[in-house]
N, C-alpha and C positions, 0 to 999 in steps of 0.2 A: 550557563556558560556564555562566555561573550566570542561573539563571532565578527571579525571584522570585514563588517561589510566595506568600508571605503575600500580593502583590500580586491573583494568580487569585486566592485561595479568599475574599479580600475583596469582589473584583469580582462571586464566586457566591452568598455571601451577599447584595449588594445587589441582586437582580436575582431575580423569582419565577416568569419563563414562560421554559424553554428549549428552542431548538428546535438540535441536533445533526447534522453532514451531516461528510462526506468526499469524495473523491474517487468519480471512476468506477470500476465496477468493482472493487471493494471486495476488497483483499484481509483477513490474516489482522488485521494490525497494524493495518490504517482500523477494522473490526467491533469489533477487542480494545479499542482506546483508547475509541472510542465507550462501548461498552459500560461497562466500566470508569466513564469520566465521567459517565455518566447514573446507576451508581449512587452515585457520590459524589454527586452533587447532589440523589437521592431522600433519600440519607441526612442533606441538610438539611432535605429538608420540601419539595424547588422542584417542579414541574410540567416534564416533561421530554418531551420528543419528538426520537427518532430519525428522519430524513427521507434521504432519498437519491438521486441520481438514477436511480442500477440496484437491482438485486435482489441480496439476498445470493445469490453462488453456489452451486448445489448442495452442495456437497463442504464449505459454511463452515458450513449451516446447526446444526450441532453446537453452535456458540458461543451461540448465541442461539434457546434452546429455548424462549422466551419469546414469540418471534417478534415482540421488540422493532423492528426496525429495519425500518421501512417503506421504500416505493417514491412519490415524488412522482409524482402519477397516479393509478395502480390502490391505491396505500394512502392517501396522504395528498391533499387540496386545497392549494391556490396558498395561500388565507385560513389553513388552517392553521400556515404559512409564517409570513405576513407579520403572524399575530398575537403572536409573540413579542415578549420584551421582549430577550431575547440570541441571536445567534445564536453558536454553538459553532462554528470549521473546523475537524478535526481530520486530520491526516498528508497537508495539504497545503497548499499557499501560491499556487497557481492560478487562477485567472476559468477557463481550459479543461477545467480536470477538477473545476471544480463543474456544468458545464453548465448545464440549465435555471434550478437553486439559486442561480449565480450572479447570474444575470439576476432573479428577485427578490430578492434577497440588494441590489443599486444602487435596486431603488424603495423598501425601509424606511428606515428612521432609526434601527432598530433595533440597540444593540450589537453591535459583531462582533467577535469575537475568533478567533485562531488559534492552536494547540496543535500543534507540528511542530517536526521533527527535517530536513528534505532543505535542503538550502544553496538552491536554486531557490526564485524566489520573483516574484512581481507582486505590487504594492501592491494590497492587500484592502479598506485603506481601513480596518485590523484595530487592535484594540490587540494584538501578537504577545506570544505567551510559544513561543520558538525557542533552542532547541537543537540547532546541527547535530554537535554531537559526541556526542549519546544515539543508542545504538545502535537506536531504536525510539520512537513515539510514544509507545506501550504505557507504556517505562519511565519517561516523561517522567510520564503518569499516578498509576504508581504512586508514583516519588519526590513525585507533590503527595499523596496520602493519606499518604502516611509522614511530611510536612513537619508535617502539619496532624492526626496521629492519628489519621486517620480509618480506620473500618475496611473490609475488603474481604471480602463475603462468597464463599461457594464458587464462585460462580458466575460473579463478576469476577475471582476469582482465575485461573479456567481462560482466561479472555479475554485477560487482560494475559500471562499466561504465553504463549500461542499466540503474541499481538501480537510479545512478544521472541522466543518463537524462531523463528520463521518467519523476522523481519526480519536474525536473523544466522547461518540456512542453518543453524539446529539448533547453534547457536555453534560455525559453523566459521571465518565473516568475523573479518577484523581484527578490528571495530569490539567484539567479543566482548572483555569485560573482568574484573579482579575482581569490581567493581563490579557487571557484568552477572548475576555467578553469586551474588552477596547478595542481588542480586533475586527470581532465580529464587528461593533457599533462601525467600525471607521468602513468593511465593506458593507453595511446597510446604506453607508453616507452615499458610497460609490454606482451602488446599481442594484445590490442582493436582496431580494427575496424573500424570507425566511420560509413564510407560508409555501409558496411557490416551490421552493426549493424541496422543503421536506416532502409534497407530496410527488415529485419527481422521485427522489429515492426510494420512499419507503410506501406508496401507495399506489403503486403501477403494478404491481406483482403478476404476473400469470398464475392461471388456474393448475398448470402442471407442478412451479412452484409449489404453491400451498399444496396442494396434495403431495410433494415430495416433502416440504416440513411436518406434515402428518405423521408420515411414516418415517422421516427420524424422529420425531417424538417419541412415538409408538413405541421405539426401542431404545430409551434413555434407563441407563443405568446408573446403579450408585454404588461407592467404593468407599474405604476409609471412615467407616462409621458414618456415612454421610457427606462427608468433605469434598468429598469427588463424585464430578457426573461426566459421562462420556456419550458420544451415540457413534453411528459410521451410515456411510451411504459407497451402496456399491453402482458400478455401471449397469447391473440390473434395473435397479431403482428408475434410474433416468427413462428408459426403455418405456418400462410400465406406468411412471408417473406421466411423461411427455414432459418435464422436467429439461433446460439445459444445465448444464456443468457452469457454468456463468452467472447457478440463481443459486447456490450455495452458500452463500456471502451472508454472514451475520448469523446462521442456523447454531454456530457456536458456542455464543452470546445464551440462548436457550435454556442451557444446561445451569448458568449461573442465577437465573430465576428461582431457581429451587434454594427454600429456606435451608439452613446450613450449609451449602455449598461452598466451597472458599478456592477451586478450582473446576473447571471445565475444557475440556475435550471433543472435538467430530475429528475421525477420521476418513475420510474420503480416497475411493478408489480411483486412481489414473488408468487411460488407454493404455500405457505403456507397461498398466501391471505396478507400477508404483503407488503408493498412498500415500495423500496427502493428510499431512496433523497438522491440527490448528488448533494451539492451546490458551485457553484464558486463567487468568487466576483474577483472587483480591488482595488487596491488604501487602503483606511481605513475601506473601507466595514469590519465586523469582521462576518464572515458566521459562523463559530467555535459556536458562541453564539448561534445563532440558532439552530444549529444543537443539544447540550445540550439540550436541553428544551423538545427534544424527545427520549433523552439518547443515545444521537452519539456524536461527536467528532471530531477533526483532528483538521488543521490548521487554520488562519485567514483568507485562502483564498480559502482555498479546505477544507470541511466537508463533514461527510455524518451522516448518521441515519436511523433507521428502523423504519417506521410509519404504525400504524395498518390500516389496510385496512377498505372497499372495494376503491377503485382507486379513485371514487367522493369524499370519506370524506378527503382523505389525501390530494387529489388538496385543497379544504377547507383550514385544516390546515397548509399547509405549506404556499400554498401563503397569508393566513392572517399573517404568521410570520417572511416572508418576505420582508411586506408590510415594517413592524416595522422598515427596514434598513433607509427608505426613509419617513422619519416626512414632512409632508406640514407645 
């Protein structure tokens, strides 16, 4: 899809207070793209604030040694919100996974705009710059500095770069292209790492982690002759592993290891009694659809959604909606 950037970087010139937010729970690619945008728009001279409604993860805060991106709350006030002149969304297109943000986000007049990649969407009420065929918000980023010469110091370099590979399993996904790897090359030119970086993600683990990946292993199952693997993690789990809720991330990936598999499933229990599903698929599977049907979202191949608890009903319904991938 073409996205016209001259159109953003016009819209970021006319506009001189910006305030920046994403999703909940913030993974690699919500922190990378952020980041990244905040310093293209220092690099015009604008006034910028990162807000959120969670905390960067433990395990993320590498990216932003700056300790740029706050927490609505314990970092930022409401007013500091609502006195922008633009508001940024970045790697999403939700009212549910802005939460609080959301709900001041309907009492401004303030510009909004949206910067995302997932085919899922609610009216924001945005002017949209979407692309759901970039493999990453991240790169959507980086192709607007590239559009517009602008440059990328080391530090958004490593951001955007984490943003892409995270978002394509270390370019294992489809969605990984030439394209993708021009990207990459131009933030190695910039400051990135690769080495460096991967072992930032993927080799810091804590020991309560790995012992909580244990025990969902331990209880992976299979459905559909094969086709389907699922596992779940409850807040028990955590307790006993010394596990946080923030080292979950990728265990769902897991499931797709297993030979014949052509989808995968964890679901995960909330404080609030909610569980969270996190669905993978391959191939034409379209997980995306599923995940709607419980008012989530994302991609064809990576989805999630929030399903009412207790942990028995939502096993239930996810995998009867599951099943629906896989017609006899």
């Amino acid at each position: 899809m073409t996205v016209d950037w001259n159109g953003l970087a016009e819209l970021m010139r006319r506009h001189e207070k910006f305030v920046l937010t994403t999703h909940v729970r913030p993974d690699a690619d919500a922190l990378g793209s952020q980041l990244g945008f905040a310093g293209l728009l220092r690099h015009l001279g604008k006034q910028v604030k990162i807000i959120n409604a969670s905390a960067v993860p433990p395990r993320l805060k590498f990216l932003d040694p700056d300790g740029e991106c706050g927490q609505l709350g314990p970092d930022w006030s409401e007013q500091s919100v609502l006195e922008a002149d633009c508001h940024v969304i970045l790697d999403t297109s939700s009212w549910v996974q802005l939460a609080e943000l959301g709900k001041l986000f309907k009492k401004t007049s303030a510009v909004k705009v949206v910067v995302d990649h997932h085919a899922s969407a609610d009216d924001l009420h945005a002017i949209d710059f979407k692309d759901v065929t970039a493999e990453a918000t991240g790169s959507m980023v980086f192709d607007l500095a590239e559009s517009q010469g602008w440059p990328l110091t080391p530090t958004m370099a490593r951001a955007l770069y984490c943003a892409i590979a995270t978002d394509t399993g270390w370019f294992r996904f489809p969605s990984t292209t030439s394209a993708t790897m021009r990207r990459i090359a131009g933030l190695i030119d910039c400051g990135a790492e690769p080495a460096v970086l991967y072992g930032a993600l993927y080799e810091q683990c804590s020991l309560g982690r790995t012992r909580l990946a244990g025990r969902c292993l331990s209880r992976m199952m299979i459905d559909c002759g094969g086709r389907l693997a699922w596992t779940y993690i409850t807040l028990v789990d955590y307790r006993e592993t010394g596990a946080e809720p923030t080292e979950t991330d990728d265990l769902v990936n897991e499931g797709l290891r297993l030979a014949g598999v052509e989808a995968a499933y964890i679901l995960i229990e909330q404080p609030n009694g909610n569980v969270k599903a996190s669905l993978r698929s391959r191939s034409h599977l379209d997980v995306s659809a599923i995940a709607e049907k419980f008012g989530g979202g994302g991609h064809r191949q990576a989805s999630g959604a929030m399903v009412p608890g207790p942990m028995a009903e939502a096993q239930v319904k996810i995998l009867t909606a599951m099943k629906t991938l896989f017609p006899t």
